[in-house]
Backbone as JSON, one array per atom type, in Angstrom:
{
  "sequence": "XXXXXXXXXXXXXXXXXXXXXXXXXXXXXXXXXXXXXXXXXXXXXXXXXXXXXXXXXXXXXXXXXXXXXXXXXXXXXXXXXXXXXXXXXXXXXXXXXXXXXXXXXXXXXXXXXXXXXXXXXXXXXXXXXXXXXXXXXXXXXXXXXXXXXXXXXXXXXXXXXXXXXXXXXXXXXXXXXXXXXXXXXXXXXXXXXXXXXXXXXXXXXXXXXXXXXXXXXXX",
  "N": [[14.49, 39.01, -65.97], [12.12, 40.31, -68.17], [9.99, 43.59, -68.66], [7.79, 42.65, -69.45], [7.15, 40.31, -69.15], [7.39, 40.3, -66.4], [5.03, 41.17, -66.07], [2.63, 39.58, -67.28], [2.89, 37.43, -65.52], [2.19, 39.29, -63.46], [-0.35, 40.11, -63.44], [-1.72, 37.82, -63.72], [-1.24, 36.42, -61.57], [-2.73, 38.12, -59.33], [-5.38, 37.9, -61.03], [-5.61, 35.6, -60.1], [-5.61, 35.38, -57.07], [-7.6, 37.24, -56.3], [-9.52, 35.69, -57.12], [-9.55, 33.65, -56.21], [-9.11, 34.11, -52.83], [-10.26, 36.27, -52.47], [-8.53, 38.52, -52.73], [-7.41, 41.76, -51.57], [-5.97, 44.96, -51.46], [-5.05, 47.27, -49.31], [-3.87, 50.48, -49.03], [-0.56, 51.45, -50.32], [2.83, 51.02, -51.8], [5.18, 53.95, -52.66], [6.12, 55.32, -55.46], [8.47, 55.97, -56.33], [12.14, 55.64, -56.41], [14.79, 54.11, -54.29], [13.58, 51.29, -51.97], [13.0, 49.76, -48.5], [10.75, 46.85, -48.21], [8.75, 46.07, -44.8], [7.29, 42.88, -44.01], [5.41, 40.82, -42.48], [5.45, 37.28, -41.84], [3.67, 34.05, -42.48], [3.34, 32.79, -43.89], [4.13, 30.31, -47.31], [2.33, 31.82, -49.35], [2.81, 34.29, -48.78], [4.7, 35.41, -50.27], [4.44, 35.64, -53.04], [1.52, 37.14, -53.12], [2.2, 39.28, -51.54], [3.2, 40.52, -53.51], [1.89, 40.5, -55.77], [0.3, 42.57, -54.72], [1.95, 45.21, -55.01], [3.02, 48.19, -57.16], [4.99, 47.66, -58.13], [7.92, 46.2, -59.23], [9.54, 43.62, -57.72], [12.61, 42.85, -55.36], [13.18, 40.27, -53.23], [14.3, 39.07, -49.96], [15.44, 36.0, -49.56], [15.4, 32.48, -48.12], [18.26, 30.68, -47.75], [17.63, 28.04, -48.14], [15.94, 27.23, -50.26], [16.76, 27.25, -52.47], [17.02, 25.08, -54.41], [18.34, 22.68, -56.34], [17.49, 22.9, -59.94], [15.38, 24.73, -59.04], [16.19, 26.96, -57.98], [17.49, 28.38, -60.45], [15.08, 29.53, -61.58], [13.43, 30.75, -59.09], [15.56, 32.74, -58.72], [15.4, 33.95, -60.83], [12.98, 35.38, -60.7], [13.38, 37.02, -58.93], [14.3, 36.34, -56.35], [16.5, 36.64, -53.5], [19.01, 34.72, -52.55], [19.13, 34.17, -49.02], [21.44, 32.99, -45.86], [20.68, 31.14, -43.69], [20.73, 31.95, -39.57], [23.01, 33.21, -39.62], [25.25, 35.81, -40.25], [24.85, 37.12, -43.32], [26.51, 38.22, -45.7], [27.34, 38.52, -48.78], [24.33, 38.0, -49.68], [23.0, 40.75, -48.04], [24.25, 42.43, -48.77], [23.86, 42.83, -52.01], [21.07, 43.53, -51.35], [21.52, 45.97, -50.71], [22.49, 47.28, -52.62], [20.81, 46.6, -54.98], [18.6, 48.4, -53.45], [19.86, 50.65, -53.47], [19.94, 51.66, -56.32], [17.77, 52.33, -57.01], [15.2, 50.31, -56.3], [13.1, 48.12, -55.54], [13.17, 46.35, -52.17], [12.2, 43.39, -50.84], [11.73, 42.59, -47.12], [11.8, 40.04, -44.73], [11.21, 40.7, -41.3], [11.21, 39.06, -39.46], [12.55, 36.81, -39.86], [11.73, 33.99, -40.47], [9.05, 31.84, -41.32], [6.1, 32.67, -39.29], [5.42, 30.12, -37.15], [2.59, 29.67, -35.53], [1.06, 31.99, -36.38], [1.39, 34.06, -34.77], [2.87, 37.65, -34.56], [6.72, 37.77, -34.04], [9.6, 38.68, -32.98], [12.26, 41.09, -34.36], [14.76, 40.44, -36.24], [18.22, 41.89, -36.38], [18.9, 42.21, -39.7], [17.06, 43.67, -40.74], [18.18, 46.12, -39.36], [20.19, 46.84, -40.45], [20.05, 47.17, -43.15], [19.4, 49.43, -43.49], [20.78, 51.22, -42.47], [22.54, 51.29, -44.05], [22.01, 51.99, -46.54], [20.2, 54.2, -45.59], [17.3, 54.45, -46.42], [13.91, 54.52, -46.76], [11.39, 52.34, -44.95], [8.78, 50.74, -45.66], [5.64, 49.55, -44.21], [4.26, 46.15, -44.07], [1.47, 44.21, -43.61], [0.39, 41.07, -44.15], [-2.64, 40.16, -44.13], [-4.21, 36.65, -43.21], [-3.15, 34.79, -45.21], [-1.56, 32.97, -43.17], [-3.86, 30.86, -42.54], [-5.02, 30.52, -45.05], [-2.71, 28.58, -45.93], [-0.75, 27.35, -43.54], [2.75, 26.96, -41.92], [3.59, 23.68, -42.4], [1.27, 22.67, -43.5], [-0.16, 20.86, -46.95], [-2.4, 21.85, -48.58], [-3.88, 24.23, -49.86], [-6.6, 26.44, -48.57], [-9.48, 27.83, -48.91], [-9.63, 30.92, -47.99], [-10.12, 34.82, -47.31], [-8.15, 37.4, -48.24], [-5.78, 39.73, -47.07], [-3.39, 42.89, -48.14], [-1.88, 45.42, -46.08], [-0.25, 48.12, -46.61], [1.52, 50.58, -44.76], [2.43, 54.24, -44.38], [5.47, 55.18, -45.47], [9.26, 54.66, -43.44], [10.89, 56.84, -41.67], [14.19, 56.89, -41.12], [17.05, 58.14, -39.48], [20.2, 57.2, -39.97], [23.19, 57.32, -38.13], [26.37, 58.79, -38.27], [29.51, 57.09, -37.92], [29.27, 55.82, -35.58], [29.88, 53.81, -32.06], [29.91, 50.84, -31.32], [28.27, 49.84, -29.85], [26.05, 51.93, -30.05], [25.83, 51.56, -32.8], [24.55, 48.6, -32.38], [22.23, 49.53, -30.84], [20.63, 51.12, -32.59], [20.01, 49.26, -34.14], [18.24, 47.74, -33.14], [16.33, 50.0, -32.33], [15.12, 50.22, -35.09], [14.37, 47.99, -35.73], [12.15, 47.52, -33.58], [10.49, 49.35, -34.15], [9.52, 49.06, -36.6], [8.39, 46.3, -36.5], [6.24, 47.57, -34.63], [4.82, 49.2, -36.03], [3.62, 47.22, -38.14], [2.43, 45.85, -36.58], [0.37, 47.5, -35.8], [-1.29, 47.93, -38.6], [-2.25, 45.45, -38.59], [-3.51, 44.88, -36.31], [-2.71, 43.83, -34.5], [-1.34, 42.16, -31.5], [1.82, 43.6, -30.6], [5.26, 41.9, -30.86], [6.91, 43.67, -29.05], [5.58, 43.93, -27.14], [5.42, 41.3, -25.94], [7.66, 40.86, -25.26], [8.53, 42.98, -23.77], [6.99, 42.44, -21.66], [8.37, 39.8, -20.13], [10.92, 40.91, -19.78], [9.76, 42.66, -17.42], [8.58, 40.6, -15.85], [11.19, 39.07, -15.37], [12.44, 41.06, -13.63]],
  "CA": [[13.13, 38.9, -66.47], [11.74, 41.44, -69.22], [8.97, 44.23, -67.49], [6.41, 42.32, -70.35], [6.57, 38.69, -68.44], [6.83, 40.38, -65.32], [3.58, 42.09, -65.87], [1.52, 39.09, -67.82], [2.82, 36.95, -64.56], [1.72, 40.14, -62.03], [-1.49, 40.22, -63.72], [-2.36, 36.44, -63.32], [-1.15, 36.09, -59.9], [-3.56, 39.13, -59.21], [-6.71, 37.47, -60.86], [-6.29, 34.02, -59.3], [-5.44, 36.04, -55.9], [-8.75, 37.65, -56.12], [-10.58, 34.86, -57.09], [-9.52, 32.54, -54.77], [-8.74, 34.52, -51.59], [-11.06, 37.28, -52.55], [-7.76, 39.49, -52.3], [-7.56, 43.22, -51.38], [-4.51, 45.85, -50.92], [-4.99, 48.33, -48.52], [-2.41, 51.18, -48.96], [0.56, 51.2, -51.28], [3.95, 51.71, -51.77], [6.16, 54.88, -53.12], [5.85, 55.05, -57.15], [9.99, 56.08, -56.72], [13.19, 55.54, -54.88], [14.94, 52.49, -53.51], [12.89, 51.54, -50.46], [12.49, 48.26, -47.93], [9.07, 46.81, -47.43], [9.36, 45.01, -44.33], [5.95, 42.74, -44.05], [5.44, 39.43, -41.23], [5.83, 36.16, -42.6], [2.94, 33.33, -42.01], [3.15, 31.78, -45.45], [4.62, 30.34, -48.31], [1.89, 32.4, -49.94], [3.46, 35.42, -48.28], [5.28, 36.59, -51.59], [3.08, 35.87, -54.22], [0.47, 37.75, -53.13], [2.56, 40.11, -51.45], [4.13, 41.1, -54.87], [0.67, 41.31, -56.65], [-0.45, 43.7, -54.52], [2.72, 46.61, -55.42], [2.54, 48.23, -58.65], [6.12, 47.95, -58.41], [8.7, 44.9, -59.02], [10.72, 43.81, -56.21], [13.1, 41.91, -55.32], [12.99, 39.31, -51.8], [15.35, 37.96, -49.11], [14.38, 34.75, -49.04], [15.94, 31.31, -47.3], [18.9, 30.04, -49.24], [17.89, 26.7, -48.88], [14.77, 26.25, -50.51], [17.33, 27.54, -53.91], [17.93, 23.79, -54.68], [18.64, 22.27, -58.14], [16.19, 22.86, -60.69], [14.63, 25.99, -58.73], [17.59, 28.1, -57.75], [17.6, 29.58, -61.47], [13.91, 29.94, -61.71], [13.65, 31.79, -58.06], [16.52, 34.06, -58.9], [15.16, 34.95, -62.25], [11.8, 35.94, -60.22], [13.81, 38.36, -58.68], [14.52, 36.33, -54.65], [17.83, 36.83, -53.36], [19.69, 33.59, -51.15], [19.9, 34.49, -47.42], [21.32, 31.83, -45.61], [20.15, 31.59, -41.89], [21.54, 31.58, -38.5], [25.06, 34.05, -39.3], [25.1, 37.54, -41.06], [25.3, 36.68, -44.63], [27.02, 39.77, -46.26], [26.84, 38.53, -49.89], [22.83, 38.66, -49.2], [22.74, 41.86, -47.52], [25.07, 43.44, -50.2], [23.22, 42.48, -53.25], [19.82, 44.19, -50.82], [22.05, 47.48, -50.3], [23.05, 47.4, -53.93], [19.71, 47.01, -55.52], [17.96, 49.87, -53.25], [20.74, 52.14, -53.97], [19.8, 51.97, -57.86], [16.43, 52.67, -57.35], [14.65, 49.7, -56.79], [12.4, 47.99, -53.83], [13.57, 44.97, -51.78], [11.09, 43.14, -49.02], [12.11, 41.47, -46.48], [10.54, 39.78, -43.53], [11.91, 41.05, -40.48], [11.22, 38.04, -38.13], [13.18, 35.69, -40.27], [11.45, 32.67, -41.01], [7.31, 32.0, -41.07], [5.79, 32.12, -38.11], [4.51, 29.14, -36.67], [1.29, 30.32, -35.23], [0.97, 33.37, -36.74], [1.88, 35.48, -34.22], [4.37, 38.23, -34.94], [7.75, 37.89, -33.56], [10.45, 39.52, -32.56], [12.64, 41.42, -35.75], [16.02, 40.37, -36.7], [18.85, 42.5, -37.01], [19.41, 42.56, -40.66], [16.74, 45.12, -41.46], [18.79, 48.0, -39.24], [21.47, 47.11, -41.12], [20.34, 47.38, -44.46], [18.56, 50.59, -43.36], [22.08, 52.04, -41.81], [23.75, 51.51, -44.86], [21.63, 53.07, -47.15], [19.11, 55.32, -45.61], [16.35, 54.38, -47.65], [12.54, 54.48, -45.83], [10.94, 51.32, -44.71], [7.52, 50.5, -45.91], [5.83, 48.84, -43.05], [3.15, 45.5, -44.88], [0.87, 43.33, -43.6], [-0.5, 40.27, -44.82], [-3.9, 38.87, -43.13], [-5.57, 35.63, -43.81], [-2.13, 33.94, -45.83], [-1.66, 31.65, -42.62], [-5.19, 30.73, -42.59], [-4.64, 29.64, -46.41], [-1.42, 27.79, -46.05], [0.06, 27.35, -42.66], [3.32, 26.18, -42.02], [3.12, 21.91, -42.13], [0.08, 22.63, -44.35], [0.08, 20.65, -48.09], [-2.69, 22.14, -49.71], [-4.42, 25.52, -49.55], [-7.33, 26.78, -48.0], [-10.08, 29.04, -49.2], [-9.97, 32.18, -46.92], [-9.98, 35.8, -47.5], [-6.73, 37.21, -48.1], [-5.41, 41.24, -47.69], [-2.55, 43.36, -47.76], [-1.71, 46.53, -45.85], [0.65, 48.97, -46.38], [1.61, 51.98, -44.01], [3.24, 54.87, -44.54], [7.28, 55.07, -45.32], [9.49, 55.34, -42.26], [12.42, 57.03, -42.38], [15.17, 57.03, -39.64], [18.24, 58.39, -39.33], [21.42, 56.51, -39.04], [24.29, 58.39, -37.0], [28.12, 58.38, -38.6], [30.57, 56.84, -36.97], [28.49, 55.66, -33.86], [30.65, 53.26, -32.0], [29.21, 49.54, -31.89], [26.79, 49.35, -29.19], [25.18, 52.91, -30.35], [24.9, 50.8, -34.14], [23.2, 48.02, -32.24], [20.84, 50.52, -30.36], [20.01, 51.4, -33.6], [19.26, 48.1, -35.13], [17.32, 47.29, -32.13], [14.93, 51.03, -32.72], [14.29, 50.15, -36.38], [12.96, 47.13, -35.44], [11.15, 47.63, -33.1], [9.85, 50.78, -34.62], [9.0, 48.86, -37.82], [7.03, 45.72, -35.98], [5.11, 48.03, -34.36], [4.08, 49.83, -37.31], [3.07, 46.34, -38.99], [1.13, 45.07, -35.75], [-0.67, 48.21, -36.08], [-1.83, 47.64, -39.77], [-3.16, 44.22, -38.9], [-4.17, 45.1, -35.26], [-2.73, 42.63, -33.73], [-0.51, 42.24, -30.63], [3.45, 43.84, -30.86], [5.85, 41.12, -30.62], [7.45, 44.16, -28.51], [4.91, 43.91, -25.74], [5.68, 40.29, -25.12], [9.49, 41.16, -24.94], [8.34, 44.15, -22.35], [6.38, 41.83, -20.14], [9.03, 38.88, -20.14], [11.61, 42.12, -18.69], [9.33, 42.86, -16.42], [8.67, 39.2, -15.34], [12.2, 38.67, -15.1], [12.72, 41.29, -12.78]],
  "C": [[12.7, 40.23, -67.1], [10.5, 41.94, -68.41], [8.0, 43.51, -68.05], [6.4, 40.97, -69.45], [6.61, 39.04, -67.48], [5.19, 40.98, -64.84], [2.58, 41.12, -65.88], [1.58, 38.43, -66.25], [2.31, 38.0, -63.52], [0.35, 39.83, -62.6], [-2.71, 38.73, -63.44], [-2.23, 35.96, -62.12], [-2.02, 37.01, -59.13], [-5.11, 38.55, -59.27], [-6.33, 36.56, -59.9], [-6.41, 34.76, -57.69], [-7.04, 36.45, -55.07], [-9.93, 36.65, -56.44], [-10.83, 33.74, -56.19], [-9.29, 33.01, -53.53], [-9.34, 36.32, -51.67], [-9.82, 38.45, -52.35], [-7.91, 41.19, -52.53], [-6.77, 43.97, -50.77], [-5.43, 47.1, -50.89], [-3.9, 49.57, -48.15], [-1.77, 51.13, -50.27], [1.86, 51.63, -51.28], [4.83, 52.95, -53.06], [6.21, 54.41, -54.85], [7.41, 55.34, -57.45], [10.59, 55.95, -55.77], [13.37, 54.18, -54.37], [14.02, 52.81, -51.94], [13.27, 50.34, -49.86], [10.99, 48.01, -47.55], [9.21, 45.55, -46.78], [7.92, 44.23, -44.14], [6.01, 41.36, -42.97], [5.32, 38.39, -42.62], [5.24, 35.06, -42.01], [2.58, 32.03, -42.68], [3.78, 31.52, -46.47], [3.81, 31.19, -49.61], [1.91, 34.07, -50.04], [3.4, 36.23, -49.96], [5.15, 36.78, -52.5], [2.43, 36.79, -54.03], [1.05, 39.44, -52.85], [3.2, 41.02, -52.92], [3.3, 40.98, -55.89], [-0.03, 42.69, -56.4], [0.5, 45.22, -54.35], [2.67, 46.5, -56.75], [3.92, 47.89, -59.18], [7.27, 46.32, -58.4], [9.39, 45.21, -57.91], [11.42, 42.42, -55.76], [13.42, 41.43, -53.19], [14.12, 38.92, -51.16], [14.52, 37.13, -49.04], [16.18, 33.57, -48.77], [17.04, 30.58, -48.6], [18.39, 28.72, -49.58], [16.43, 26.15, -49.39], [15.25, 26.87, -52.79], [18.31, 25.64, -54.03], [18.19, 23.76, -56.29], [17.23, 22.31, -58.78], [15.2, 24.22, -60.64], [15.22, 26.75, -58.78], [17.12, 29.04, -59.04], [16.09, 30.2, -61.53], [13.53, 31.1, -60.56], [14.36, 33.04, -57.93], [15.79, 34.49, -60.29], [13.69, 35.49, -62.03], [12.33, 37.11, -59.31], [14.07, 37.64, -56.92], [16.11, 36.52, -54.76], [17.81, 35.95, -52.05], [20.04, 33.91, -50.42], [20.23, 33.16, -46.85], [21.34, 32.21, -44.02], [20.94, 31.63, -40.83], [23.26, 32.12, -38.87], [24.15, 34.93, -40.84], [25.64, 37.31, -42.73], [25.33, 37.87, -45.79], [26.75, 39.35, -47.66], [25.1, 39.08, -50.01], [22.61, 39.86, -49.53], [23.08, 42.94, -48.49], [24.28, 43.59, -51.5], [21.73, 43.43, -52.8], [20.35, 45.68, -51.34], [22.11, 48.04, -51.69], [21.86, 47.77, -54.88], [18.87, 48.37, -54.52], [18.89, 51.27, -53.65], [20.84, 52.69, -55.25], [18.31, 51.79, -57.92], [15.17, 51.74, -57.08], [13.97, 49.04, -55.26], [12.58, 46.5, -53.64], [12.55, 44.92, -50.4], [11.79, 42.12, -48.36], [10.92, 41.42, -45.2], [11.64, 39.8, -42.02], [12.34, 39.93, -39.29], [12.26, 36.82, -38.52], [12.7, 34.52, -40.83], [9.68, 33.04, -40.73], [7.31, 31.81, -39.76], [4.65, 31.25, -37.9], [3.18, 28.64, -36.63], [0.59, 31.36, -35.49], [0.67, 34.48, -36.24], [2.7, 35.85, -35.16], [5.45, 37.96, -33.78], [8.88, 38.82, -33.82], [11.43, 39.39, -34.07], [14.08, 40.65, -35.49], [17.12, 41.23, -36.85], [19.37, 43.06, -38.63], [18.54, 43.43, -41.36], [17.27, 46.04, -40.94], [19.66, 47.7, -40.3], [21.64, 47.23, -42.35], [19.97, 49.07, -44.16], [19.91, 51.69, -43.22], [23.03, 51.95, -42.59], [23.01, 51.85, -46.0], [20.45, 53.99, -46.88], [18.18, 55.31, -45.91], [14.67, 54.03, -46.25], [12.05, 52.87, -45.89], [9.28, 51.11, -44.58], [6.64, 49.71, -45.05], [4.43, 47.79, -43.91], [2.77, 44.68, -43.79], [-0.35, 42.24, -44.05], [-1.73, 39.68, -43.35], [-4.47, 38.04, -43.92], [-4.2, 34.9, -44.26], [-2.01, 32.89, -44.57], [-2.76, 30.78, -42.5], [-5.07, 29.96, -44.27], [-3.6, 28.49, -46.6], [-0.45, 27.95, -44.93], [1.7, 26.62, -42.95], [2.98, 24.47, -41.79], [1.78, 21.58, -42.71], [0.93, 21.72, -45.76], [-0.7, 21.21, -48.89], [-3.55, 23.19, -48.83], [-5.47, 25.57, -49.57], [-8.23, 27.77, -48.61], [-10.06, 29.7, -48.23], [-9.83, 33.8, -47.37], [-8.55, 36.77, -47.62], [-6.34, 39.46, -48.07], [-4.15, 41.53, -47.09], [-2.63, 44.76, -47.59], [-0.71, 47.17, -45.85], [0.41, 50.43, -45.57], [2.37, 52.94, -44.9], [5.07, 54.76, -44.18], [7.49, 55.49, -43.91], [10.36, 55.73, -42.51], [13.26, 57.45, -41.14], [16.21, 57.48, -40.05], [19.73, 58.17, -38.75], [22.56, 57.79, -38.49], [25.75, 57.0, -38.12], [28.59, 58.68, -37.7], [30.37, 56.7, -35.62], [29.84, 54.37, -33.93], [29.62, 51.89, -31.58], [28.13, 49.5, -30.98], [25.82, 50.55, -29.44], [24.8, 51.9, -31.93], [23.56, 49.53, -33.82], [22.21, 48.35, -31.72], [20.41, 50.91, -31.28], [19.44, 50.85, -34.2], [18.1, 47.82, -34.44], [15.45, 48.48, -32.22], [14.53, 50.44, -34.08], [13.26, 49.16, -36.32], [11.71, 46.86, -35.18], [9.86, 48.71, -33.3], [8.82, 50.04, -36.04], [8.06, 47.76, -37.38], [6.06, 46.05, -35.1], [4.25, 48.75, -35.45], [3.28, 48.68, -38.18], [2.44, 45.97, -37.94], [-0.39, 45.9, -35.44], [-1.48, 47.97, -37.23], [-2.52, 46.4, -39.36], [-3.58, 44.26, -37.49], [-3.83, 44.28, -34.51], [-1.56, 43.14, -32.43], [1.16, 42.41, -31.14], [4.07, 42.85, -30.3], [7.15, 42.06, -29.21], [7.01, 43.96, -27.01], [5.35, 42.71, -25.05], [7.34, 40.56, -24.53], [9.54, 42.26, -23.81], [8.44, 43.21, -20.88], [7.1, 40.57, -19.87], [9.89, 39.8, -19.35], [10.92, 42.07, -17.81], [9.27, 41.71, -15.21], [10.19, 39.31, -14.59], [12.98, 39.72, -14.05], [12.03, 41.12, -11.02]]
}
């Protein structure tokens, strides 16, 4: 896609945004440098909006299977990239690593799929692992109000107020040549490091705390 149709399309997904969901970005992200912006996930209105409110293009993990016939090319030529769920899907991940390492900003949603109720939940492994293979800072977003517009098992959308927050970059430091359970102690800090940083922005409860007090329970 040429920067001129990605702009006229940023610019119209922007008004309607604001006219219908009164939208408003709080924060912003890095004007250079591959980054990740990892943000919760409540809506199919998630990445629209989310991707009006950076000044910057970017390209998405998103669910392979909603790349059927007919969409597939259109979705990829908006810039998503096909994860496919439930197993570590290295093409994916590669194509993530590949574009931040030439400069450029990929979001993903750490929890994996929308959530339900729009709690946050617990992260996924595949943001340490893009993080531990290129280094690159992690933008921490949250959307409020998108489930409230368009839940999951919703058909048609909702007037409600709609904003996005960005934090400040994080930036961690992977370790060479850790041996495998120091890499997954690592995947496990980013995580949890990064959905606390997004439950802060929207104030809400850490999907960490419930995972505390379930340990605790269980002892």
């Amino acid at each position: 896609m040429s920067s001129v149709t990605y702009g006229i399309l940023w610019v119209l997904t922007r008004a309607v945004a604001w006219i219908c969901f009164r939208f408003r970005v709080i924060g912003a992200v890095p004007k250079r440098g591959g980054l990740l912006v990892a943000a919760n996930h409540a809506s199919y209105f998630d990445i629209p909006l989310l991707g009006c409110g950076m000044s910057r293009r970017a390209w998405y993990l998103g669910r392979s299977d909603l790349f059927v016939p007919g969409v597939k090319g259109v979705l990829q030529w908006l810039g998503w990239i096909p994860l496919k769920l439930g197993r570590l899907d290295r093409k994916a991940f590669d194509m993530a690593v590949a574009l931040i390492k030439a400069g450029k900003v990929v979001v993903i949603f750490p929890e994996g799929s929308r959530s339900l109720d729009g709690h946050l939940r617990e992260a996924k492994a595949g943001l340490g692992m893009i993080v531990a293979q290129t280094g690159c800072p992690v933008v921490p977003a949250y959307l409020k109000g998108t489930f409230e517009v368009l839940p999951a098992g919703a058909t048609r959308p909702r007037f409600h107020p709609v904003s996005v927050s960005f934090g400040e970059p994080i930036v961690f430091t992977p370790g060479v040549g850790k041996g495998n359970g120091e890499t997954k102690q690592f995947y496990r800090e980013v995580s949890r490091t990064v959905m606390e940083r997004i439950a802060a922005l929207g104030g809400v409860v850490s999907p960490n705390h419930h995972a505390n007090a379930g340990a605790r329970k269980a002892e």
